[in-house]
Backbone bond lengths (Angstrom), bond angles and torsions (degrees), N, CA, C in turn:
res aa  C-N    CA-C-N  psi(-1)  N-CA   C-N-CA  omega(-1)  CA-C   N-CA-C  phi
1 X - - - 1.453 - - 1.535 110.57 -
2 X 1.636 101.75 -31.62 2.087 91.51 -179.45 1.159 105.99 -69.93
3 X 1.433 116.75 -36.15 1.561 109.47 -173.53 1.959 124.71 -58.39
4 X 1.566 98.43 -31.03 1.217 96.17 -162.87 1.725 80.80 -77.81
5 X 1.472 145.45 -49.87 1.620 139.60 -177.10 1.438 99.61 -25.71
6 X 1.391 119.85 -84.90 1.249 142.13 145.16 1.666 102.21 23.11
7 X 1.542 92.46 -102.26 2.031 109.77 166.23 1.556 105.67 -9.28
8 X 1.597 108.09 -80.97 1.425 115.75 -170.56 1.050 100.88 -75.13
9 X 0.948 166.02 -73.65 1.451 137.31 -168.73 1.262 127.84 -45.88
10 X 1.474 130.39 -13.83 1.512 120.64 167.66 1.276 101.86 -77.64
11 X 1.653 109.65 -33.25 1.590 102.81 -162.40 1.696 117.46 -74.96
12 X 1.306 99.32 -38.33 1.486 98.98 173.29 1.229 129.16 -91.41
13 X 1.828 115.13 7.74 1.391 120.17 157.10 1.651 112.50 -95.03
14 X 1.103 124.26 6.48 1.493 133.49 170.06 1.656 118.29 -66.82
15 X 0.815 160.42 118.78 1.919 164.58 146.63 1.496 94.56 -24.26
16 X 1.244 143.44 27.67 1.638 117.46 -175.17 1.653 77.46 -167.38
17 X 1.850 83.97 153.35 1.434 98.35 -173.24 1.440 104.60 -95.69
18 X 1.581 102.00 137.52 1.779 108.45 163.60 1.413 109.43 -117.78
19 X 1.665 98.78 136.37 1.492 95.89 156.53 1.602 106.73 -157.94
20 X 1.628 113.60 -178.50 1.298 128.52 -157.36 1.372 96.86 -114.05
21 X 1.815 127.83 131.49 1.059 130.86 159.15 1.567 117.62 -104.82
22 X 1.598 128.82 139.01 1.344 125.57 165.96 1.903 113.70 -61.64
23 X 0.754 96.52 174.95 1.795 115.88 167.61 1.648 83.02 -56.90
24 X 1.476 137.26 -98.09 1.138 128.34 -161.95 1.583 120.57 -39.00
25 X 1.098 117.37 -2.37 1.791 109.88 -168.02 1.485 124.90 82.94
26 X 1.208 98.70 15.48 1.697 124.28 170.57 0.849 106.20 -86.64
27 X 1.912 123.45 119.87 0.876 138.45 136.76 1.526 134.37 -42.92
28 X 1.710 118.51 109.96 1.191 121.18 -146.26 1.642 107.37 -129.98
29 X 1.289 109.34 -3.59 1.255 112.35 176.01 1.939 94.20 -169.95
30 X 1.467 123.46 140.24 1.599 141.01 136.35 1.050 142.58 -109.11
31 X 1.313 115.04 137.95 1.902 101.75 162.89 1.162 118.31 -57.63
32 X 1.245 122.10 163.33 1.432 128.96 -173.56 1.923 93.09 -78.35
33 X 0.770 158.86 -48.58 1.586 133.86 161.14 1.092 113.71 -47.79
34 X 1.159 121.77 -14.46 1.916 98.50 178.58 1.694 90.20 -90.08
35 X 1.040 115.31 -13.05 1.742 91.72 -154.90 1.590 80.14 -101.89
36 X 1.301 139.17 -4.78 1.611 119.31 -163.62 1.733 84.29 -106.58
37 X 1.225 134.41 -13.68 1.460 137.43 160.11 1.483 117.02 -65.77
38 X 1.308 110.47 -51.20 1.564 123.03 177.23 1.852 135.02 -101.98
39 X 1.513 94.68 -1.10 1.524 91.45 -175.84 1.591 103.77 88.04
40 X 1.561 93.18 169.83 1.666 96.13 153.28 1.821 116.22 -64.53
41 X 1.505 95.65 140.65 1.719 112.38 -166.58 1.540 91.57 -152.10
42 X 1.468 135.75 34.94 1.050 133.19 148.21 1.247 147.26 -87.80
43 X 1.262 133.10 76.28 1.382 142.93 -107.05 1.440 141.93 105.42
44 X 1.496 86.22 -20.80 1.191 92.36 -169.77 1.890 126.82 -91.21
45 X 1.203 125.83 -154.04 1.528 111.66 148.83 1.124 90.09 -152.15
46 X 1.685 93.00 -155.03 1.375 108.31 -150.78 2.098 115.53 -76.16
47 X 1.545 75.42 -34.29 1.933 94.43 176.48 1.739 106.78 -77.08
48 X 1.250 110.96 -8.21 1.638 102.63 160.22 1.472 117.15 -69.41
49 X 1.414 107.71 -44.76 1.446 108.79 -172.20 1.860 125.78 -123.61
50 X 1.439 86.12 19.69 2.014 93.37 152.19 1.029 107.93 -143.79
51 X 1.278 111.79 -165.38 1.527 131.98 -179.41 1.642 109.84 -73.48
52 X 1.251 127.97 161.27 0.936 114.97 173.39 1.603 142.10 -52.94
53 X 1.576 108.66 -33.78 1.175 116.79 -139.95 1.289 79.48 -117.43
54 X 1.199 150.70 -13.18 1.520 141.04 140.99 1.508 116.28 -71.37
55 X 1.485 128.19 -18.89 1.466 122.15 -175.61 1.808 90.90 -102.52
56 X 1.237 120.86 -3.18 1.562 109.08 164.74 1.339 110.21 -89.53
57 X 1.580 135.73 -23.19 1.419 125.06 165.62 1.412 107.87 -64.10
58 X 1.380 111.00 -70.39 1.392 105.45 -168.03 1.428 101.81 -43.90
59 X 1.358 150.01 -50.44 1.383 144.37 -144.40 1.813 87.11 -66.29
60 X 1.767 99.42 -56.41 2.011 96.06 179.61 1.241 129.68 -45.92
61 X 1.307 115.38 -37.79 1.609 123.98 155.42 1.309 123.59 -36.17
62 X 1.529 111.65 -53.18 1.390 117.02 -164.75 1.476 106.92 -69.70
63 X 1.535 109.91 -42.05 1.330 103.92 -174.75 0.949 115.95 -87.49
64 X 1.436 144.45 -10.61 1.461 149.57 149.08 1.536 112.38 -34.03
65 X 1.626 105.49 -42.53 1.743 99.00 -174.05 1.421 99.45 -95.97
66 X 1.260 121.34 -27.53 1.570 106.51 168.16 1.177 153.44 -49.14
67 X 2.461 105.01 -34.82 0.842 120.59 173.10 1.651 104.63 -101.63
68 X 1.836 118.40 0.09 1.679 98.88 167.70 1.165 98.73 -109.76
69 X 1.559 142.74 -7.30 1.576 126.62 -168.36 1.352 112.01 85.64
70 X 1.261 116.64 -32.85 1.617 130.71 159.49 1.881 138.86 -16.02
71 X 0.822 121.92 60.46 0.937 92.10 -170.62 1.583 134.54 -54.52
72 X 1.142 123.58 -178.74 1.735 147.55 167.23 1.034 123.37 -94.66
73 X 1.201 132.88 83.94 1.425 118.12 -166.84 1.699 113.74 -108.15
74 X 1.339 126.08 144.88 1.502 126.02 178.70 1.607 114.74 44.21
75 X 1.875 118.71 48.45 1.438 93.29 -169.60 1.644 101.91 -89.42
76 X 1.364 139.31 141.43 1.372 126.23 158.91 1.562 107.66 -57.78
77 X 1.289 109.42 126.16 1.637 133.08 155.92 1.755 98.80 -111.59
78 X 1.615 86.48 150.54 1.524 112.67 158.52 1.583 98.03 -119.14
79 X 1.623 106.63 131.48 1.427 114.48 176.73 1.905 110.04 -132.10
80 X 0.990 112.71 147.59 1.528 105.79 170.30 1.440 118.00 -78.09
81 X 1.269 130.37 137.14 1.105 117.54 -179.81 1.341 99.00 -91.73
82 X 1.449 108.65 172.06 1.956 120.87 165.89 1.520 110.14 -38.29
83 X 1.277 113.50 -50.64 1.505 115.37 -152.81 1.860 88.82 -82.21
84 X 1.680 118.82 -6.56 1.404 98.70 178.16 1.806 108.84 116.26
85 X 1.296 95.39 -47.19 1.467 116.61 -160.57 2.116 104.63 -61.54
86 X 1.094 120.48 142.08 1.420 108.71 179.39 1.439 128.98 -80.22
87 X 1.568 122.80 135.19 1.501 101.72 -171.52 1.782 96.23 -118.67
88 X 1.399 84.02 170.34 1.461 90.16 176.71 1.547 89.83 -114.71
89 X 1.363 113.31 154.11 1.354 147.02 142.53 1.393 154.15 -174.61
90 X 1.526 109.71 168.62 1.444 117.60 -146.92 1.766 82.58 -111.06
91 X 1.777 115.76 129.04 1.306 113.15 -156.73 1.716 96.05 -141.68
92 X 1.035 119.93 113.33 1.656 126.73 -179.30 1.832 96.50 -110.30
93 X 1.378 108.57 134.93 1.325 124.52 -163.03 1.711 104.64 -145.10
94 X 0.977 102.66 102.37 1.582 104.95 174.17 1.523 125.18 -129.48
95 X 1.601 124.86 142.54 1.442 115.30 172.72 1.246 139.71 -22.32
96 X 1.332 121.85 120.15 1.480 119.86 -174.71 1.916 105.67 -103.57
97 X 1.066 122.91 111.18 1.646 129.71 -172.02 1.618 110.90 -99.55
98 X 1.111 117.05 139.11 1.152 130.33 160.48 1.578 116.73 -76.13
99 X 1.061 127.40 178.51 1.646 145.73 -153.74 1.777 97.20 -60.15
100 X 1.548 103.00 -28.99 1.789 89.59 -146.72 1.539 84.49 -109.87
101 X 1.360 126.16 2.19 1.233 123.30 -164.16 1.179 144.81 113.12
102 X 1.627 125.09 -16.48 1.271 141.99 -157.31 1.575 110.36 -102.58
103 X 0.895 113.15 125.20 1.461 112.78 -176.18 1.463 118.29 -78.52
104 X 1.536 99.65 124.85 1.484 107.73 -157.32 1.882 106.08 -122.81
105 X 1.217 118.62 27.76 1.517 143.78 -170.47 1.017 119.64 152.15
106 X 1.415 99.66 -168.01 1.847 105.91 173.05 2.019 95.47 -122.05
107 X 1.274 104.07 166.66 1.630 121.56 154.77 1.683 109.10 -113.67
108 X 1.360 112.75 132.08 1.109 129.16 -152.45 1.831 91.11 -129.46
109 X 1.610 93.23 147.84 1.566 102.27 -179.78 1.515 98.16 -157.35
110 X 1.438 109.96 131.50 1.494 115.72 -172.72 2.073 100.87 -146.62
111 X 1.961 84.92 120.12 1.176 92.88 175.32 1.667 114.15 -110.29
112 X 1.539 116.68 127.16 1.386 111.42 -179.59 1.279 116.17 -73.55
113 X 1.451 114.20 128.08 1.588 122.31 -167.91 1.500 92.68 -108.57
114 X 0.972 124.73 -2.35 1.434 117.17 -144.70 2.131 96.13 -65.49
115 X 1.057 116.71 -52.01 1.758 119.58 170.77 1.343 112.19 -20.67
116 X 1.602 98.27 -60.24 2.086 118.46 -169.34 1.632 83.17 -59.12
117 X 1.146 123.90 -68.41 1.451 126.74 -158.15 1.850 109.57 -41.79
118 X 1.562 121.61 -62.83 1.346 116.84 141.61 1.392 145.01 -0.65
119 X 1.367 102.51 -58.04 1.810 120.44 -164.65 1.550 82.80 -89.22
């Protein structure tokens, strides 16, 4: 039980959003910045909460590292945020495994560049 306190507390004292996707592209777990950026997104995917043609990359991503084990590391995305406004980010996505080994999602990490992008 300390460990998992532990867990969430690095994750939701971190500047960058984490979260957990299922095999389907269900959102199954967030950091508290992704979810105070996006609302509740539990259940949800990616075509709930963008546009298409950005929630069809990310969806290709996901299954790219799912079916090679591969990760994604630092890719620039442009995503819309809620409020509309454009973000930039740098997004590392790697296999998420269960006990025996089998990869049963991805772990997802998204840093907003969008400031650097500006300057």
């Amino acid at each position: 039980m300390r460990e998992r306190n532990v867990f969430r507390n690095i994750i939701d004292n971190i500047p960058h959003a984490v979260y957990f996707k299922d095999k389907k592209g269900r959102f199954i777990w967030v950091s508290k910045i992704y979810g105070t950026t996006h609302g509740a997104v539990i259940g949800k995917t990616d075509f709930d909460l963008y546009p298409e043609d950005e929630a069809r990359e990310a969806t290709e991503d996901d299954k790219r590292v799912m079916e090679t084990g591969e990760p994604i590391i630092d890719k620039e995305e442009r995503f819309t945020a809620p409020d509309g406004s454009e973000l930039h980010i740098l997004t590392t996505k790697a296999p998420l495994f269960d006990r025996d080994g089998d990869i049963i999602g991805i772990v997802g990490i998204a840093r907003d560049i969008t400031q650097q992008k500006k300057s």
